[in-house]
C-alpha positions in Angstrom: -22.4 39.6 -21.6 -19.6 38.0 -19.6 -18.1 40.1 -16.6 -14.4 40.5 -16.9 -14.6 41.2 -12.6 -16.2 37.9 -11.9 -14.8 35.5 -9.7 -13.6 32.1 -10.9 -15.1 29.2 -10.7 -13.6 26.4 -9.8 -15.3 22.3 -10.3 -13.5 20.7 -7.5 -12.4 23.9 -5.4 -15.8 23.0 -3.4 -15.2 19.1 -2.6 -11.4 20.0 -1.9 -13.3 22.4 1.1 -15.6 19.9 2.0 -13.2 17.3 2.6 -10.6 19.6 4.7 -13.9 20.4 7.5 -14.9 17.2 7.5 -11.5 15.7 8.5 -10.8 18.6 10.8 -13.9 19.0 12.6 -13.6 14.4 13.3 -9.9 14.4 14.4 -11.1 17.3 17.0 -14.0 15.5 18.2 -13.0 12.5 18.1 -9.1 12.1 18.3 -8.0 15.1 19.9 -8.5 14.7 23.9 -7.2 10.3 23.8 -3.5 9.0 24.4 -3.0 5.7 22.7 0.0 3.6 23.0 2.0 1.7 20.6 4.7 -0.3 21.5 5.1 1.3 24.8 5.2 4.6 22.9 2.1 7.1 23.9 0.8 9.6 21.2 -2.9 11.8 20.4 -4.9 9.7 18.6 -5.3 12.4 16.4 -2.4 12.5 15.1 -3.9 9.4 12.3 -6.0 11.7 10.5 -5.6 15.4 11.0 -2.4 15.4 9.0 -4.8 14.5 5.9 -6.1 18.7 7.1 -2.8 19.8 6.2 -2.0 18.0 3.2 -5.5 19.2 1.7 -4.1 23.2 2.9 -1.5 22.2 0.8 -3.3 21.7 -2.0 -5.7 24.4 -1.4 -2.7 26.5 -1.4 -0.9 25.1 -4.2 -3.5 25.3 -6.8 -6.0 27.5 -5.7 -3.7 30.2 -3.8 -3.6 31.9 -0.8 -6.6 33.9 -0.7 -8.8 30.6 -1.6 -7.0 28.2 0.9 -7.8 31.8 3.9 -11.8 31.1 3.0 -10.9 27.0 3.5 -9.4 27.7 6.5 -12.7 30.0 8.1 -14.9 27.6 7.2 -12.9 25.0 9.4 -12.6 27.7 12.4 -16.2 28.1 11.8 -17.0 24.5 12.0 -14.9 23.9 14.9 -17.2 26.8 17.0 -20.5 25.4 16.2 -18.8 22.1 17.2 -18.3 22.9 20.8 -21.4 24.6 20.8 -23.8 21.9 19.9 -21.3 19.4 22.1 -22.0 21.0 24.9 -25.7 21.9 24.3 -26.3 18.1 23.8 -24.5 17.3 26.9 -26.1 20.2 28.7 -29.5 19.3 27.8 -31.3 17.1 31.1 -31.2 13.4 30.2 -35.0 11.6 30.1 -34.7 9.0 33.1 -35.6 6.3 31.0 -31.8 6.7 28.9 -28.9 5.6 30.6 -26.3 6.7 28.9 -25.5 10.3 29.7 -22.0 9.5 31.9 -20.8 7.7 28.2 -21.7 10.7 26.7 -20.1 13.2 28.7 -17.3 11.2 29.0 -17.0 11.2 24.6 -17.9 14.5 24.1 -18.0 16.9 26.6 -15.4 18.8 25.8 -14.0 21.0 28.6 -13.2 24.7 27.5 -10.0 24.7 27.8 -9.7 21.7 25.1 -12.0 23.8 22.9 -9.8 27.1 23.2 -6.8 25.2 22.6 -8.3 23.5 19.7 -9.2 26.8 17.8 -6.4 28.5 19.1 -4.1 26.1 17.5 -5.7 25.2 14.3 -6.5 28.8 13.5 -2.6 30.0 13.8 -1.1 26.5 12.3 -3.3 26.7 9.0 -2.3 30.1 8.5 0.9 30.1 9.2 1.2 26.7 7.1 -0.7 28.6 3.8 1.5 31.6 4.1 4.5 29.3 4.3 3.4 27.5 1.2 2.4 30.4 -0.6 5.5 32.6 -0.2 8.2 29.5 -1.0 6.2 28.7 -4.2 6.6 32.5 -5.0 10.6 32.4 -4.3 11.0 28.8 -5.9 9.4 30.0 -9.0 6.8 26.6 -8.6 9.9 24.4 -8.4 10.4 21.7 -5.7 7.2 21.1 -4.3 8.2 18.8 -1.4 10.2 21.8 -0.1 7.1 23.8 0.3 5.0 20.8 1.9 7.1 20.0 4.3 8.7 22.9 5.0 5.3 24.7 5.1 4.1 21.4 7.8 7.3 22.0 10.0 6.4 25.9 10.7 2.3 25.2 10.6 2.6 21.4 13.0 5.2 23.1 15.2 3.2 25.9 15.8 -0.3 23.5 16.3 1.5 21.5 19.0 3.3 24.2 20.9 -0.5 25.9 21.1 -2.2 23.3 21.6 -0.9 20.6 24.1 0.1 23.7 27.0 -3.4 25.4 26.7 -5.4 22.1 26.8 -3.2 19.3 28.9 -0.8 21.3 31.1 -1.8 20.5 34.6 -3.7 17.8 33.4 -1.4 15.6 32.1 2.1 14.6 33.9 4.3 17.0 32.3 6.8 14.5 30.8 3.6 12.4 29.0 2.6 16.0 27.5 6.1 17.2 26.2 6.6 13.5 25.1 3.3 13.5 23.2 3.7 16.9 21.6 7.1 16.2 20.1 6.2 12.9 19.1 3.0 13.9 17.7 4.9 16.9 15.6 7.4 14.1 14.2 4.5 11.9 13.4 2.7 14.6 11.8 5.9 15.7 9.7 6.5 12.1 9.1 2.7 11.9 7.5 3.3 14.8 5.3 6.8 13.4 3.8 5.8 10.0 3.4 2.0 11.5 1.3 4.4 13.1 -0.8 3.9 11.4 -3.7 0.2 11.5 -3.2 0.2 15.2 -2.7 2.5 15.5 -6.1 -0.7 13.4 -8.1 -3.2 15.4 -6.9 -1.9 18.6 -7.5 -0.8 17.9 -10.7 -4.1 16.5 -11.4 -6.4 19.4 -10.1 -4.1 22.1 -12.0 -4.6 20.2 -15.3 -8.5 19.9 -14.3 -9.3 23.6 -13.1 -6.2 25.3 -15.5 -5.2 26.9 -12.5 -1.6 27.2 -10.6 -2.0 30.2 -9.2 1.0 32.9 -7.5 0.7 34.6 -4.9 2.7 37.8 -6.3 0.2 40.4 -5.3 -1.7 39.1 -2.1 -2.5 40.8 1.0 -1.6 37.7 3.1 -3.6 39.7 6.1 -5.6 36.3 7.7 -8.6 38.5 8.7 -10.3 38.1 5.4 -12.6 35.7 3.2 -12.1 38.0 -0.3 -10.8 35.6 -3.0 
């Protein structure tokens, strides 16, 4: 006998999560802390990739609702934690004498606190404020005009990500005018991302809905972000 109560589930809900940790927990470890330059212009590194994190909430959001996409978004926090632990346990642990490289390895990835702080600071409020964005505006467009939602959802979620993120990790560190330069920038670049994926975000929603039969509302939802309930 089937149970009415039982969750769900989903055939691609699972690779859809897979894919958002993945690409969050690289861009932190590997793009987060480097200025590159371009033309004369500097920008984070990260800025190539962990757009893809937001345009895969998106979707999370979009097809799966609000509730789903809050679980997504936990796993990634929890991912980013045992990140900076086992970075700085490997770094911690004494080198054998026989191995040279432990400056290269600091250097790469030992992450100071205050970049890990940021980091989690930052991603935790942007992705929520990002879903909750998206959720409500597909609510009040009735499911219409999805760009709206994407971008409009990146502007609030990005804006808040940078404004965390580059003052608790850089400031001090960086010349001021380098760090405000590279925040906005990075914000426009990141914005810039999610317009021009557009029309990839359009195929793959529209392609995971017909898959799971799912486009779900978020007309009831406690939008609380201190939960994992579906």
């Amino acid at each position: 006998m089937t149970d009415a109560a039982a969750p769900r589930v989903y055939r691609y809900y699972d690779f859809v999560m897979a894919a958002f940790v993945v690409i969050l927990i690289l861009s932190n470890l590997i793009g987060a802390a480097k200025v590159a330059n371009l033309a004369g212009y500097p920008f984070g590194a990260g800025v190539l990739f962990f757009p893809l994190s937001y345009v895969l909430g998106d979707v999370l959001t979009e097809v799966y609702g609000y509730a789903r996409a809050r679980r997504v978004v936990w796993a990634g926090f929890g991912g980013l934690v045992f990140m900076a632990f086992m970075s700085w346990a490997v770094v911690s642990m004494p080198p054998d004498p026989s191995w040279s490289g432990q400056a290269a390895y600091e250097q790469v990835f030992g992450q100071t606190p205050r970049i890990v702080l940021a980091s989690l600071c930052a991603f935790w409020a942007g992705e929520f404020a990002n879903a909750f964005v998206m959720a409500r505006m597909k609510v009040l467009t009735r499911g219409r005009y999805l760009w709206t939602r994407t971008i409009g959802s990146t502007v609030v979620g990005q804006g808040i990500d940078s404004l965390l993120f580059y003052p608790v990790a850089f400031l001090g560190v960086w010349d001021t005018s380098t760090l405000v330069f590279v925040a906005v920038t990075n914000f426009g670049l990141k914005v810039a991302w999610e317009a021009l994926l557009t029309p990839v975000t359009y195929r793959v929603v529209a392609r995971l809905k017909r898959l799971e039969k799912e486009d779900y509302y978020d007309t009831d939802t406690n939008f609380t972000p201190f939960s994992i309930e579906r």
